[in-house]
Phi, psi and omega in degrees: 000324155349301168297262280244309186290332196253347146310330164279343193274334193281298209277352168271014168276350168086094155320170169268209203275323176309337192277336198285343179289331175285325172337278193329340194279311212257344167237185189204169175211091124299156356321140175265117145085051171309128158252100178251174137248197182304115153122342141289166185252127183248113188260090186263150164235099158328080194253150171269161182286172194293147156085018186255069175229206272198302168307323190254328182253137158284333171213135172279121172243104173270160171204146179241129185241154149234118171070022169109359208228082188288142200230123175261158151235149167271027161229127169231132170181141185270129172210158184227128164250124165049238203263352203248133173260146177264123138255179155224137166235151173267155122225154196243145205258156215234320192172148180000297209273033158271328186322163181107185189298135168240110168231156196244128189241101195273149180223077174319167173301332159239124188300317161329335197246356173297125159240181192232120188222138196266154153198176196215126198266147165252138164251123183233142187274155198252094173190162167272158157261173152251147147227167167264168181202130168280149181279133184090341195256181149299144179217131174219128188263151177209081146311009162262103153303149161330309182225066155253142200352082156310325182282336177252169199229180179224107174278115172232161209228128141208132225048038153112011175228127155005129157265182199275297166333112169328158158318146204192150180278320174245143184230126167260134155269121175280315185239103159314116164225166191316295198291010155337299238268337193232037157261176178257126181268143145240143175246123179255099151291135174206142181278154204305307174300346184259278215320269172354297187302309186265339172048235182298325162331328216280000153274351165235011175263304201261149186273119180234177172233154163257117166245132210263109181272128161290076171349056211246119217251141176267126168225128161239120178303305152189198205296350204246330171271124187232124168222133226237122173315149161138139193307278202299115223275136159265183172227122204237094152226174163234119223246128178225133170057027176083010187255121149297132157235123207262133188284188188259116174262140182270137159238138182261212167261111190071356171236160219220085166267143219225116159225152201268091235280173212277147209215094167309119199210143181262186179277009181267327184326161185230100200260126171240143127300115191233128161289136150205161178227017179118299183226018163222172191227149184217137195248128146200141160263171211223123162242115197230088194235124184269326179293334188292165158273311148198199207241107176314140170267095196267160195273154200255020190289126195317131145237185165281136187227160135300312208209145183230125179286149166062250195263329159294352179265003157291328171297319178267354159296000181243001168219087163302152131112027176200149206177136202188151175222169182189123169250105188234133185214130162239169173242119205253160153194144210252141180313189175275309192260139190106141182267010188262141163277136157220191187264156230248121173284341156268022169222014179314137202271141212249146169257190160349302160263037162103024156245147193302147168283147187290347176278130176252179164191111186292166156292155163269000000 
């Protein structure tokens, strides 16, 4: 109570300017740290620190800035809570350059005593995503690039329910399987500083957005069959010495089967299999060397792409809107006797639980 009393006692005395860095501590400008996208209304609320009324002052003056640039709106309004002057403002966000700093500047009758309090709005563009996945393999999914809003995190959700995992940039499938492919992922943006500000609150306090990624789990059956899990249909080649070979495709219920038409390579050859769906790519190479010991798994992880070379960017003019990569390699030894390959058993390549992976691949 102490504490209480003399605090109140600082502010009714008008402090001098040392005092206002604790003001500024005592007021606030919500939402903290919003995430929206284009077309939403964002409802900022201003509180002044206590005793910035009408009883103390002759007069209270708010003001609002983005990026440094004061700015009006005609959806407005004033008010006094308890000890505290209000404003609240709308604006409805148009697009990326509502993003940035928002700061609100209360200002009293002695100009000395103006304080300043920020928050920082995110603008996100409003779309799914896809990732890819192996069947059998680790899969991590992100809609958060590395150095992408560095400042937000991810609450996720699947098929509509809270996981278990603290918050993440990333949600991992430790074991991929085909039915991977028809669950729902969502990533609940929230910015770090909101989570923090709200805590167990931040579903009904903080402004997040939801974004939905979308699976599409890869199994390949040997080197020339690919068949890729998923509602939406895909694009399946393979690329050798820079020549697309586009496969021949099938469609089953819900997958998208790709075989690879027929291609000569030696053993030195370097063969890629490229997945796509339009605007991501998932890469693996086929390396087929009778000298290796054994075969690198290079990573197959999803980007984001602009412009796809060559004979991909004729696959996707003729199926827009899809694009996907996956890079894969093994090691073969062909019997003495007999027309079948299988793999040299010390050296078969182990998946998760401890079993050779099932894809093969011969010479051609």
């Amino acid at each position: 109570m102490k504490i209480i009393i003399l605090i109140l006692t600082v502010f009714g005395t008008h402090p001098e300017v040392d005092c206002v860095d604790i003001l500024q501590d005592l007021a606030s400008l919500d939402p903290v740290n919003p995430v929206v996208k284009a077309g939403d209304v964002v409802m900022f609320q201003c509180t002044s620190p206590p005793n910035y009324t009408g009883e103390e002052y002759e007069t209270i003056h708010f003001k609002f800035l983005h990026n440094g640039t004061e700015f009006t709106t005609t959806e407005s309004t004033e008010s006094i809570k308890g000890v505290h002057s209000v404003k609240k403002i709308s604006i409805e966000i148009k697009g990326l350059e509502d993003s940035g700093n928002y700061t609100c500047v209360v200002t009293p009758s002695i100009p000395e005593m103006t304080v300043r309090v920020e928050t920082h709005l995110y603008v996100i563009k409003d779309e799914e995503m896809t990732e890819f996945g192996e069947d059998g393999e680790v899969t991590k999914l992100s809609w958060l690039g590395s150095s992408n809003y560095p400042a937000l995190t991810c609450i996720w959700k699947v098929n509509g329910h809270k996981v278990e995992e603290p918050e993440s940039r990333v949600y991992e499938i430790q074991h991929t399987v085909k039915d991977d492919a028809f669950k729902s992922y969502t990533c609940v943006l929230i910015s770090k500083k909101s989570l923090k500000a709200y805590g167990n609150k931040w579903e009904t306090e903080a402004d997040v957005e939801e974004v939905q990624i979308k699976l599409r789990v890869i199994e390949i059956v040997d080197c020339t069959e690919v068949h890729v899990h998923g509602v939406t249909p895909v694009l399946i080649s393979w690329i050798k010495d820079e020549e697309v070979f586009n496969a021949s495709l099938s469609f089953g219920s819900n997958v998208t089967i790709g075989q690879l038409p027929p291609v000569n390579f030696t053993s030195t050859s370097v063969i890629q299999l490229v997945v796509t769906d339009g605007n991501h790519i998932f890469k693996k190479n086929l390396t087929k060397d009778s000298g290796a010991e054994e075969r690198t798994a290079i990573s197959g992880q999803s980007n984001h792409v602009g412009a796809i070379v060559g004979g991909v960017i004729a696959v996707l003019v003729v199926l827009a809107g899809i694009a996907g990569c996956c890079i894969y390699k093994k090691k073969f030894k062909r019997e003495s006797k007999g027309n079948k390959d299988e793999l040299n058993e010390s050296q078969k390549p182990l998946n998760k639980d401890n079993k050779p992976n099932a894809s093969k691949c011969g010479v051609m």
